[in-house]
Steps between C-alpha positions, in 0.01 A plus 500: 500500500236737624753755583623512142209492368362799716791667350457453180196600537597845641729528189251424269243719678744772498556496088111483502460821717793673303307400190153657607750781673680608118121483344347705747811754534563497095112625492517739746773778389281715327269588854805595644462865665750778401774518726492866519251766578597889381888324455435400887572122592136364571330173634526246816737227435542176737869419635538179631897438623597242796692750707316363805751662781451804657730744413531419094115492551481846639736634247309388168194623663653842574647512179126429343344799741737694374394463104192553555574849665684552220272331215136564662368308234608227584441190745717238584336258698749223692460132587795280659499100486845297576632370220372138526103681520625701214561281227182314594316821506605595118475133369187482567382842444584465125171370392323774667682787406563498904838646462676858603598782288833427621707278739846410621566090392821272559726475192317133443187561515576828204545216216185317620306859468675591153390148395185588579427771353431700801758769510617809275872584386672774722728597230451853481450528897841342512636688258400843688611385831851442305577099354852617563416511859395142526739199506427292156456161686199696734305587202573215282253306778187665349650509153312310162460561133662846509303585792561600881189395681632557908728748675691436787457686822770333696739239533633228743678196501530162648824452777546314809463658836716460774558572862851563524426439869445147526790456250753665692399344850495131330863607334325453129560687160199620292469271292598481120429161373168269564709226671623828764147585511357180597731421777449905665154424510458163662789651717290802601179301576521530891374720750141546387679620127489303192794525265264518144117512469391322192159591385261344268174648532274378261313862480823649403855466272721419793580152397580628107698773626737270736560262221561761251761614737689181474430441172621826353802471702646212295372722198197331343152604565152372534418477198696374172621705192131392348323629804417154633523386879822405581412385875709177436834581430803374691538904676080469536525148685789626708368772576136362614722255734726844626180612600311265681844414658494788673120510605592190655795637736457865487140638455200512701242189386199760425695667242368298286217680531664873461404761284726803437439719830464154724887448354623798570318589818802246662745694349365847637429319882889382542364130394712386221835580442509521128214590263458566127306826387557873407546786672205494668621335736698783699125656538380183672770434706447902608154462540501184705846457700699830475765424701604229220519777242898520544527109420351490202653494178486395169727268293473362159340094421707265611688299156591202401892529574652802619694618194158488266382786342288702699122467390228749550218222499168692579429850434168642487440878340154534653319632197148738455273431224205701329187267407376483188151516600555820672251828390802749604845368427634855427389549880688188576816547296515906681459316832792282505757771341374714817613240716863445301533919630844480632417636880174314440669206414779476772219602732354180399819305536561577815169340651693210443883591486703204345231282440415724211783603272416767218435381162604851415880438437567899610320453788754351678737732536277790615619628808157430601508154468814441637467680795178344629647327864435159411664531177841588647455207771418257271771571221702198481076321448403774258827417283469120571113531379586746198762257390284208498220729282730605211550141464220268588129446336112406621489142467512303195558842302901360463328444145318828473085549574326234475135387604655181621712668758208652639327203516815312699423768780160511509320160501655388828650159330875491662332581804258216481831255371654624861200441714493102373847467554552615825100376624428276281870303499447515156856394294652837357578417168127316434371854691693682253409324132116519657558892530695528216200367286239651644714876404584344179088425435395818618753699300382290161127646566640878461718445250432599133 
């Protein structure tokens, strides 16, 4: 009981500060400095974006230098946090007015922000970049009422990971189903390599994301057609059992601990023979064991039985935002179309080749792009990924944006369910109705 009610309280706190946030913002427009000096771009805006890694790092800051040089007027002042400190940091900072002039978000926490108040529409910054340009599903994330409130900088999609080594010396297929899955991984789990890590980190989505997996599969969702938690289903309770099934005989026991990078640190080392994740992963395993890098592939979520249709489950369109409480959004709004420049753009792309896809549908075909080295190795990944984008969606958005999705991801609930299950020998389907309610509460004090 005190967990939920700490939660409830951060809900409640949070329509509080988004309250004090619309009053304060709503009063402020008119000291808002002009945007231009002499028809020159003018003022110092704040950037905060979760591109914590070195290279994609480097290349927004470049890319910021090299505005200024060419806008002297203007300063763009950067601050990273990972995404977890991020969505603390702008929660909280509502009340305040402790915000940035413009960010980078994940496609749930958009809805939250819109919701809020907090952000401005990007319609005509969308519009000059080129709609056209921009798959529909991308920019429907951020859109409400008419309105286009986020852009997306790049895409990437959920798949599983393999390493077609350990299948071929243990005589196994990649797997296709969840049944083919299951027994590859508690096959695999020898030799100081675990077939499956299953994380549940209570300071991060892992636990959601997992379940969604399964879930979406059979094709339901999360949440129901009236945006409710649907954590008890028959797909939901088999899927909970799938999962802890396989902590049991396949993972390592402190995964229940993981967070994002602890998951797929195993993955990059040689430790686990199958993972879940993007494209990123081909930079970790480069990074950290690069004489994997020709074992790795990807391959598309395992289904239900082999001749189902093939699902795209999770895609995330990693979306920019302008805030409304910014002095210099015409600053902001110039400052992102720089960085859609095509060689700026692929320039950008490539800090992370794979594990970013362009948002820019064109993009991909620039000789360019397709040239870059890991690009061409990774082909058969870059297609598998690609395929999985055109036809997947964040989670819960099955049924469109919605508050409530981003409230499924965010308040650490499935995670929690997991933890009493597997520590607490708690019985899965009582473990489920208790999460299930406490979703279901917490969605009824943001609904109006």
């Amino acid at each position: 009981m005190r967990k939920l009610f700490k939660k409830k309280m951060l809900v409640w706190g949070f329509a509080l500060l988004a309250s004090i946030f619309l009053i304060s913002a709503c009063g402020g427009k008119d000291k808002k400095d002009e945007a231009t000096v002499d028809g020159e771009l003018n003022g110092e805006i704040t950037f905060w974006h979760s591109f914590t890694q070195g290279p994609r790092m480097e290349s927004i800051q470049k890319s910021a230098e090299d505005f200024e040089k060419e806008h002297p007027g203007v300063k763009i002042k950067i601050e990273s946090f990972s995404w977890d400190d991020f969505y603390q940091k702008w929660t909280t900072g509502l009340a305040s007015n402790n915000v940035p002039d413009m960010s980078t978000a994940l496609p749930n926490h958009v809805v939250e922000m819109i919701d809020s108040g907090a952000v401005v529409p990007l319609n005509d910054l969308i519009d000059s970049i080129g709609r056209n340009r921009f798959s529909e599903m991308s920019i429907g994330e951020g859109h409400v009422d008419g309105n286009d409130y986020s852009i997306p900088l790049y895409s990437h999609a959920q798949v599983m990971w393999i390493r077609k080594d350990l299948l071929e010396e243990n005589n196994l297929e990649i797997p296709e189903t969840w049944d083919e899955f299951a027994k590859a991984a508690e096959i695999l789990t020898k030799d100081g390599v675990y077939g499956a890590s299953f994380p549940t980190g209570s300071n991060d989505f892992l636990g959601t994301r997992y379940l969604n997996y399964y879930v979406r599969s059979h094709g339901e969702s999360l949440l129901t057609d009236d945006l409710k938690a649907n954590i008890t289903s028959d797909a939901a309770i088999e899927g909970i059992k799938f999962w802890v099934d396989i902590y049991e005989k396949a993972s390592p026991k402190d995964s229940i601990s993981y967070n994002v990078l602890d998951q797929a640190t195993l993955y990059y080392q040689g430790k686990t023979a199958f993972d879940f994740n993007s494209g990123f992963q081909i930079a970790g395993v480069e990074a950290n064991s690069p004489d994997l890098l020709e074992y790795i592939d990807a391959a598309p979520i395992p289904k239900v039985n082999k001749d189902d249709e093939e699902l795209g489950i999770e895609t995330a369109n990693i979306p920019m935002v302008v805030w409304e409480n910014s002095e210099h959004p015409e600053v902001c709004k110039a400052f992102i179309e720089y960085l859609f420049e095509k060689d700026r753009y692929i320039e950008f792309l490539s800090a992370t080749p794979v594990g970013m896809l362009p948002s820019l549908n064109d993009i991909s075909e620039e000789p360019a792009y397709k040239e870059n080295k890991i690009v061409k190795q990774f082909s058969h990944a870059e297609k598998v990924i690609s395929d999985a984008v055109a036809k997947g969606t964040a989670i819960g958005y099955e049924h469109g944006p919605s508050v409530q999705a981003g409230l499924l991801v965010s308040q650490g609930i499935i995670e929690s369910m997991f933890q009493d299950i597997i520590t607490n020998d708690v019985q899965v389907e009582k473990a489920a109705k208790a999460a299930e309610e406490e979703l279901n509460e917490i969605f009824s004090s943001v609904e109006q």
